[in-house]
C-alpha positions as CSV (number, residue, x, y, z in Angstrom):
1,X,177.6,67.7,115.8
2,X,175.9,69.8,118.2
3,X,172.7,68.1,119.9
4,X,170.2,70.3,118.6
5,X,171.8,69.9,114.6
6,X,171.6,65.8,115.3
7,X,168.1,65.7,117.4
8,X,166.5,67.6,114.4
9,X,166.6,64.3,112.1
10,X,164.2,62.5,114.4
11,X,161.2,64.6,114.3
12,X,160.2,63.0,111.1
13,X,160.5,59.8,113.4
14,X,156.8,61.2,114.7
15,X,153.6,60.4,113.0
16,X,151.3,62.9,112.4
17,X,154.2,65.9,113.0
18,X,152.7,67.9,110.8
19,X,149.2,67.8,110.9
20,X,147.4,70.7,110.5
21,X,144.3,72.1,112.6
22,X,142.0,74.7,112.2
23,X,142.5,77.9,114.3
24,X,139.3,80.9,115.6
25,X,140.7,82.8,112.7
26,X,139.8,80.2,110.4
27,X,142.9,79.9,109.0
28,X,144.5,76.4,109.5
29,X,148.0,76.0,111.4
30,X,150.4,73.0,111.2
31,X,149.6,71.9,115.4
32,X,152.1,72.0,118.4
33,X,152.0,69.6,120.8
34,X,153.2,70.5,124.5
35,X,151.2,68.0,126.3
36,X,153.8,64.8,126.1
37,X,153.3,64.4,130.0
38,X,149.8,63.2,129.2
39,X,150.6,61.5,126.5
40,X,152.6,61.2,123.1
41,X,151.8,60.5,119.9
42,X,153.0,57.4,118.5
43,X,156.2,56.4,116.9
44,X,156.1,56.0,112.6
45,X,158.4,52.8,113.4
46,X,156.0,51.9,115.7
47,X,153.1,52.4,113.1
48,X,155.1,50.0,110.6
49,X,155.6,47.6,113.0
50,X,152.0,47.3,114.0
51,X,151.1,46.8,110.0
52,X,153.8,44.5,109.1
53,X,152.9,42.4,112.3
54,X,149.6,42.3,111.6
55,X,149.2,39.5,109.3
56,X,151.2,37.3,111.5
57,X,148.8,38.1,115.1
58,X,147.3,34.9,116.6
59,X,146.5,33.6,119.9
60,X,149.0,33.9,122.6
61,X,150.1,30.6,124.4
62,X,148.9,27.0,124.2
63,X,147.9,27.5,120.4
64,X,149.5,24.7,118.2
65,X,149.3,26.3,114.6
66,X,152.9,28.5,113.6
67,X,151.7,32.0,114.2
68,X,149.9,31.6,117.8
69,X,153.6,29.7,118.5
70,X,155.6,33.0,117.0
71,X,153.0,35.6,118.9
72,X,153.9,33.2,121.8
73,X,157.6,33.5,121.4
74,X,157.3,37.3,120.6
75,X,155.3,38.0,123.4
76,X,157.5,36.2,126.3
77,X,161.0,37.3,124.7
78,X,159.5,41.0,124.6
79,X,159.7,40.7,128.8
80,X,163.8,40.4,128.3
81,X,164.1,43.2,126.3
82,X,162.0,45.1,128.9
83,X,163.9,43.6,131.6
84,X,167.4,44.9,129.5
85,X,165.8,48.5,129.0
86,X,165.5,49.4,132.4
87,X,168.3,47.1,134.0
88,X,166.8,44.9,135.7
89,X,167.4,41.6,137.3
90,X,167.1,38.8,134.7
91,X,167.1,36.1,137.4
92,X,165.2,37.5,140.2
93,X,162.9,40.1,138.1
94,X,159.6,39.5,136.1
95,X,157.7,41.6,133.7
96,X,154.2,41.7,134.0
97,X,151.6,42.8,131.5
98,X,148.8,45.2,132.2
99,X,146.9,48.4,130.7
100,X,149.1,51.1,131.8
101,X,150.7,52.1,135.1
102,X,147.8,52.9,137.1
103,X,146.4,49.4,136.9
104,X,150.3,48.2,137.6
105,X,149.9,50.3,140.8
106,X,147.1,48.8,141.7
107,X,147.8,45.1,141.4
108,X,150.8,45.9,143.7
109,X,148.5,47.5,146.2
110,X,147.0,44.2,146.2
111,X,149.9,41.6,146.4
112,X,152.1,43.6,149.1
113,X,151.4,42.3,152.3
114,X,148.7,39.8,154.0
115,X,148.4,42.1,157.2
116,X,147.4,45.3,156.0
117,X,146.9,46.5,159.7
118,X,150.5,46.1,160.2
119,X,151.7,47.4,157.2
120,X,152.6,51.3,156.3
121,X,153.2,52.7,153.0
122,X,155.0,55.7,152.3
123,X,153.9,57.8,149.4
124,X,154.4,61.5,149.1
125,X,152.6,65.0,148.6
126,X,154.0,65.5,145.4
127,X,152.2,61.7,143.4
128,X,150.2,61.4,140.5
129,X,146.7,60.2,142.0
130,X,147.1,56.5,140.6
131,X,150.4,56.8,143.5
132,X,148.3,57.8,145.8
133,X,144.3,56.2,145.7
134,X,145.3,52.7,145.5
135,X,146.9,52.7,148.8
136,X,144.3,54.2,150.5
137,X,142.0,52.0,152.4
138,X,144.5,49.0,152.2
139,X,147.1,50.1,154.7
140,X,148.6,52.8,156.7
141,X,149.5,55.4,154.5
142,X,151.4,57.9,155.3
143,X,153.5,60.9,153.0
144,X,156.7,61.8,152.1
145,X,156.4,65.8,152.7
146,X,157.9,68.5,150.3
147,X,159.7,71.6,150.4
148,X,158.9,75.5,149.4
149,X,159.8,74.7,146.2
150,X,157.8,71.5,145.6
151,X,160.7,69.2,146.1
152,X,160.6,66.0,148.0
153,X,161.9,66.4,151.2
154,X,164.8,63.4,152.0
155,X,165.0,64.5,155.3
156,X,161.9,64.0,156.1
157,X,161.9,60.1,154.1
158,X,164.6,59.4,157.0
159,X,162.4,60.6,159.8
160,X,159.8,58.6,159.1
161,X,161.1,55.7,158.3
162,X,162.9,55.9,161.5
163,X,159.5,56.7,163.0
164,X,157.4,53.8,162.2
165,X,160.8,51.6,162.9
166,X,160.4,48.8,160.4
167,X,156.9,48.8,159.7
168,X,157.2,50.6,156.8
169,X,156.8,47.7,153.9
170,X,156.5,50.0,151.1
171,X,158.0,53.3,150.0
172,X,156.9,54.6,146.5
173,X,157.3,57.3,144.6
174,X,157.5,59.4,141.4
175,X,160.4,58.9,139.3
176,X,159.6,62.4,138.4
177,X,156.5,65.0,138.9
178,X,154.4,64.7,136.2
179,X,153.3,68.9,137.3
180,X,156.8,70.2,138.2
181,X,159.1,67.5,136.5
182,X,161.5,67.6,139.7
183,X,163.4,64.6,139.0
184,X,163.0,62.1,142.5
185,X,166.6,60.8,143.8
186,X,165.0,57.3,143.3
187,X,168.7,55.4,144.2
188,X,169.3,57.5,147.2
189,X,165.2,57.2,148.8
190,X,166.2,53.3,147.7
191,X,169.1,53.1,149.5
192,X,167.1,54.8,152.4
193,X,164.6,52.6,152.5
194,X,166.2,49.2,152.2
195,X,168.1,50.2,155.9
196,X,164.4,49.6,157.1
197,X,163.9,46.4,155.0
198,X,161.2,47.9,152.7
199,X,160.5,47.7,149.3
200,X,160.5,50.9,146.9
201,X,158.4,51.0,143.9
202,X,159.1,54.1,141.1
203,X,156.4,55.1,139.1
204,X,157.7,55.6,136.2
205,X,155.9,56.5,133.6
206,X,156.6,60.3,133.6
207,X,160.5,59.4,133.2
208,X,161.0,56.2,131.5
209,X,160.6,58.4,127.8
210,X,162.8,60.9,129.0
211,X,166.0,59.7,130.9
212,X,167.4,56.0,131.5
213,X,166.3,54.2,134.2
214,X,168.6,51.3,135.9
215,X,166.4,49.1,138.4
216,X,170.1,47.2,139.7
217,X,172.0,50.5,140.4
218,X,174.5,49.6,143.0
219,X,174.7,48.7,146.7
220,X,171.8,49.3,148.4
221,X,170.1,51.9,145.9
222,X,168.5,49.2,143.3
223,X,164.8,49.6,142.5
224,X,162.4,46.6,143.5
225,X,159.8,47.4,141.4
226,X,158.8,49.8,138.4
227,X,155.5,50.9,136.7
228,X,155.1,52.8,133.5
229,X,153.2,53.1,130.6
230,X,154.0,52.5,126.8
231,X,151.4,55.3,125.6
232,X,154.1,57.8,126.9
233,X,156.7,56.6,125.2
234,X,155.7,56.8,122.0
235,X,153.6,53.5,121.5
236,X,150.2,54.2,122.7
237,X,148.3,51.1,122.3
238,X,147.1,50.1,125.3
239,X,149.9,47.9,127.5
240,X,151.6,49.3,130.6
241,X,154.1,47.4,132.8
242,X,155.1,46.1,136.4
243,X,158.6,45.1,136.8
244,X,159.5,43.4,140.2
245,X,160.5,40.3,141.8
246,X,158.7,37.2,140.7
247,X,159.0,35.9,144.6
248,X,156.4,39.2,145.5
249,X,153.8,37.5,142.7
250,X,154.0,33.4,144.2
251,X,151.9,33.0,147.0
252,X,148.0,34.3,147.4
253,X,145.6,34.5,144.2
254,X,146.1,37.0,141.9
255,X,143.8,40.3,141.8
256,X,142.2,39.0,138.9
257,X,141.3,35.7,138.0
258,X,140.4,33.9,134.9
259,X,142.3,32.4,131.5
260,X,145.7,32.2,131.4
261,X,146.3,32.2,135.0
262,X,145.7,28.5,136.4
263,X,147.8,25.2,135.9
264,X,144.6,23.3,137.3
265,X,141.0,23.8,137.8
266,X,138.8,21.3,139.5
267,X,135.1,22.1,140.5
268,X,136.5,22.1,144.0
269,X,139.9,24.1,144.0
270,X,142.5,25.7,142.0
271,X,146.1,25.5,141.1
272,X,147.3,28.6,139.8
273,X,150.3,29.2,137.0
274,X,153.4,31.0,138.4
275,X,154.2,34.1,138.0
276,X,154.0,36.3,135.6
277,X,151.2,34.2,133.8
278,X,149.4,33.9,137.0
279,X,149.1,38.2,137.4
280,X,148.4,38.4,133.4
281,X,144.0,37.2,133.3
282,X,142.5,36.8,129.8
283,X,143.9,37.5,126.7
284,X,146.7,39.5,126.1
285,X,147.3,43.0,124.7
286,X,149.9,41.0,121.8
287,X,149.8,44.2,119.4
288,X,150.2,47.0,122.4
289,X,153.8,44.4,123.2
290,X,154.7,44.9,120.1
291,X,154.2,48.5,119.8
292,X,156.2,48.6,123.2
293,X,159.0,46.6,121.7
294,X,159.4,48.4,119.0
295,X,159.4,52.2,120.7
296,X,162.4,51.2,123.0
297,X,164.1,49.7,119.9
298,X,163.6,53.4,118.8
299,X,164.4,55.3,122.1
300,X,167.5,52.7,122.1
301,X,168.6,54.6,118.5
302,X,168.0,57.9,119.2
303,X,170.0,57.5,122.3
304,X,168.7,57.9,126.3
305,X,171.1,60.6,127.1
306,X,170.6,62.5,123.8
307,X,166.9,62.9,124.4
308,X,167.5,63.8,128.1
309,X,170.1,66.6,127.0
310,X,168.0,67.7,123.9
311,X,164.9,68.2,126.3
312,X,166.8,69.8,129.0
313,X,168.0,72.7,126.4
314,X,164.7,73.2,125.1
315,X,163.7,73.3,129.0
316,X,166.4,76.5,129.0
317,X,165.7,77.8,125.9
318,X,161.6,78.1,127.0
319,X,162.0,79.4,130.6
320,X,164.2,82.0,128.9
321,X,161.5,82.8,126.8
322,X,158.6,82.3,129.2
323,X,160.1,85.1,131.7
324,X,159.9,87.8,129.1
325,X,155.8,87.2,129.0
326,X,154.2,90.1,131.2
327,X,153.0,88.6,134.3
328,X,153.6,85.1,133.6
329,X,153.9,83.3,137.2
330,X,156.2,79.8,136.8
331,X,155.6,77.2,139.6
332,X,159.5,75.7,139.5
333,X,161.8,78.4,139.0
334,X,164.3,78.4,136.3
335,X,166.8,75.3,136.9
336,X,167.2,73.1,134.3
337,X,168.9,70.5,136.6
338,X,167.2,67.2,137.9
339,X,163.9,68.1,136.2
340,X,162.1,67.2,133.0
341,X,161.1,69.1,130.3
342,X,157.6,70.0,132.2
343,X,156.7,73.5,133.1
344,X,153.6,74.7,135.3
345,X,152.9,78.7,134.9
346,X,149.8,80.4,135.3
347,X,149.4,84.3,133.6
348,X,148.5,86.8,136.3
349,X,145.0,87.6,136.0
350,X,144.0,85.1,133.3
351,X,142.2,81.7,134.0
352,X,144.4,78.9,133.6
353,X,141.5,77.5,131.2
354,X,140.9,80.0,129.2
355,X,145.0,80.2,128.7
356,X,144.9,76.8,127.1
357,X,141.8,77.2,124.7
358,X,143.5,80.6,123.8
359,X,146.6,78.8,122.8
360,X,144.8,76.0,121.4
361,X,142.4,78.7,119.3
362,X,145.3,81.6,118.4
363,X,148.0,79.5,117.0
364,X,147.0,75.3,117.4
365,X,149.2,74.6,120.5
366,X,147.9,71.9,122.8
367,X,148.7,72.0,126.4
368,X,147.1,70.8,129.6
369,X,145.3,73.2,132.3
370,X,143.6,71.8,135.7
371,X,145.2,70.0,138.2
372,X,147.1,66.8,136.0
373,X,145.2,64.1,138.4
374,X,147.9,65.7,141.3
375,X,145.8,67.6,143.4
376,X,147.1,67.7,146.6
377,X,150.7,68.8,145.1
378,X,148.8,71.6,143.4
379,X,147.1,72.9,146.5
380,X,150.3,72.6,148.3
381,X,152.3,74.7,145.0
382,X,149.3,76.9,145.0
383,X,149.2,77.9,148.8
384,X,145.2,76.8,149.0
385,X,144.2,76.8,152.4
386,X,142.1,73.8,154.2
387,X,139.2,75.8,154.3
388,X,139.3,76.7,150.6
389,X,140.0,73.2,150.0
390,X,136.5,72.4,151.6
391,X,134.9,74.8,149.7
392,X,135.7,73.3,146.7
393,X,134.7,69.8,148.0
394,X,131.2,71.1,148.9
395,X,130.5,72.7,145.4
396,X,132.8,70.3,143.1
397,X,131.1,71.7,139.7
398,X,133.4,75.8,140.5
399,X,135.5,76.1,139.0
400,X,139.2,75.4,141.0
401,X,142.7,76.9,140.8
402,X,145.2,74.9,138.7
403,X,147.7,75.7,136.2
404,X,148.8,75.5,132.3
405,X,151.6,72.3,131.7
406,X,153.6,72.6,128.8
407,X,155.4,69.5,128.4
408,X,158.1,68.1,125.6
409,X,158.8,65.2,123.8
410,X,162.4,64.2,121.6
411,X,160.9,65.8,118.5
412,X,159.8,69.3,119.4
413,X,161.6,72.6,118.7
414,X,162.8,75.8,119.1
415,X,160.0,77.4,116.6
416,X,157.7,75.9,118.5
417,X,158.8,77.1,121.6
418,X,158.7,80.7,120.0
419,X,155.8,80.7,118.5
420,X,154.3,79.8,122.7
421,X,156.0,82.8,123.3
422,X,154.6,85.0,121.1
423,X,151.3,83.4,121.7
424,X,151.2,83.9,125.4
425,X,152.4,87.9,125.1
426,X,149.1,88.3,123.1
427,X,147.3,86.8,125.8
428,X,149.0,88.7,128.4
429,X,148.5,92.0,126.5
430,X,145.3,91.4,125.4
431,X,144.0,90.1,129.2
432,X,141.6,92.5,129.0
433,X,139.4,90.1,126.9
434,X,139.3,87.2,129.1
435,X,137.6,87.0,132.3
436,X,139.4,85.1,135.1
């Protein structure tokens, strides 16, 4: 069976696939959703799962009646079968629980290193801003350039590091660009960086939905640790995740503080729990683990490398497609090779706003315009110069350059894909009617 025959089935595996939404004309239009790098609707499994857990939720830990000890036995077994998804250490690696991988990158920013002065991070030009903002102010920070074509530079990874000769603690990056979808070498920049004796953290929450990720890897290219968030893979209700070495979580006080996170309190001191229960304050997010649980149970079925094939034809079949629309400008050329299905185009002459709301209005096809919370990459793609950049600092409310994302998930399709064709030729044609 070819993989487009047997990745068909599992679009009914989507809730709400076939909603329908009102378009200008008036006329409605079942919707088309190519904004899966933001974030993905939720599986139906996952939906089930939710309602047939639901009667059964209780209080996590410390709870004598039977359901808060089955959430409690849920909840910490859920860490293995993260732990087994993404290959990690089960001896040496923890899970921990959080909101989603921006806060996951942030609690790492603040359990690194005790002497920040000493300390350099490497992030690079190409990061999502949660890979980017928590760093600053807490340590050196320096990045990771890229080339022409938006791609990280290796070269450049190994000059550095050489540079700062062992003071780098911390090199982390995107598993994959969340504007471009270049797919990082995450083994090799490991494998790099442990010559220096630092640490690598991946976010990953653009990739883990869309290719297999294996933390242990071999040799020197294993991963230390890895963020990512279950809202886009399928299960968005609320819990994200920091995988890493429980040794990185033992000593200092946690970033937050509070239930769940002591052995002992006295009126004069504290004892606090060990990791991960230390890093995880309050109540748990019990319902968002199971969610979580149940979308890699799903992602297990359909099969990694059937979703990372499936998307990567639909990635050739659209850039086809997309090169026949009239001044259509594409902002990572037309390899299908280490990239996700993410494409960044703008339409000569059109504002990349008014390209989205036109899609969204003509035929119901969401995308995302702006920037994608990656600004410098986009000024860099975009060749805005420093004094531009300035301009738009001193008058924030202008409206700024930025692109159009279109971004796909296991269950989209080649009709879809058409009908974004078709859509954005009538836009091109009819250009006229928008002002840029």
């Amino acid at each position: 069976m070819d993989i487009i025959s047997y990745m068909k089935r599992f679009r009914k595996y989507i809730a709400g696939v076939d909603t329908m939404v009102p378009l200008h004309s008036g006329r409605m239009a079942t919707a088309i959703n190519f904004d899966n790098a933001a974030t993905t609707p939720p599986f139906v499994s996952v939906i089930n799962e939710i309602v047939r857990f639901a009667p059964w939720y209780s209080s996590v830990h410390r709870g004598a009646g039977f359901k808060s000890k089955l959430c409690s036995d849920i909840f910490e077994k859920s860490r293995y079968n993260i732990l087994d998804f993404v290959n990690a250490d089960k001896e040496k690696d923890t899970v921990i629980f959080i909101k989603n991988t921006t806060e996951a990158i942030n609690k790492l920013s603040y359990r690194l290193c005790n002497n920040h002065e000493k300390c350099v991070v490497l992030s690079t030009m190409m990061e999502h801003h949660s890979n980017d903002l928590p760093w600053r102010g807490k340590f050196k920070l320096d990045y990771i350039s890229i080339d022409k074509s938006g791609r990280l530079s290796i070269e450049d990874l190994k000059r550095k590091l050489a540079q700062y000769d062992g003071n780098v603690k911390l090199v982390t990056v995107a598993g994959a660009s969340n504007v471009t979808g270049f797919i990082n070498p995450i083994h090799e920049i490991a494998a790099e960086a442990h010559k220096y004796n630092a640490f690598v953290c991946v976010d990953g929450a653009q990739l883990i939905p869309h290719k297999q990720i294996d933390m242990t890897y071999k040799d020197d290219g294993y991963i230390d640790f890895l963020a990512f968030s279950a809202h886009k893979m399928y299960a968005p209700f609320g819990i994200g995740v920091l995988v890493g070495p429980k040794k990185a979580f033992e000593e200092g006080d946690p970033d937050y503080s509070g239930g769940g996170t002591v052995k002992i309190v006295t009126p004069y001191d504290v004892k606090w729990d060990v990791p991960p229960h230390k890093e995880e304050a309050g109540s748990p997010n019990l319902m968002g683990v199971v969610a979580l649980n149940s979308a890699i149970r799903t992602l297990k079925g359909v099969g990694m490398k059937n979703i990372e094939a499936y998307e990567r034809y639909l990635t050739g079949y659209a850039l086809q497609g997309l090169k026949t629309v009239p001044g259509i400008i594409l902002y990572n050329g037309d390899n299908t090779r280490d990239r996700l299905g993410i494409i960044p185009f703008n339409i000569e002459g059109v504002y990349h706003g008014t390209v989205a709301e036109a899609l969204s209005q003509k035929s119901g096809i969401a995308v995302r315009n702006g920037c994608f919370c990656a600004q410098p990459y986009i000024q860099k793609l975009l060749n805005i110069s420093p004094k531009e950049i300035q301009s738009y600092m001193d008058s924030p409310d202008v409206p700024r350059p930025g692109m159009v994302r279109i971004s796909f998930g296991l269950y989209n399709n080649l009709a879809e894909i058409d009908t974004l064709i078709q859509t954005l030729k009538w836009i091109s044609k009819n250009k006229s009617l928008f002002k840029k």
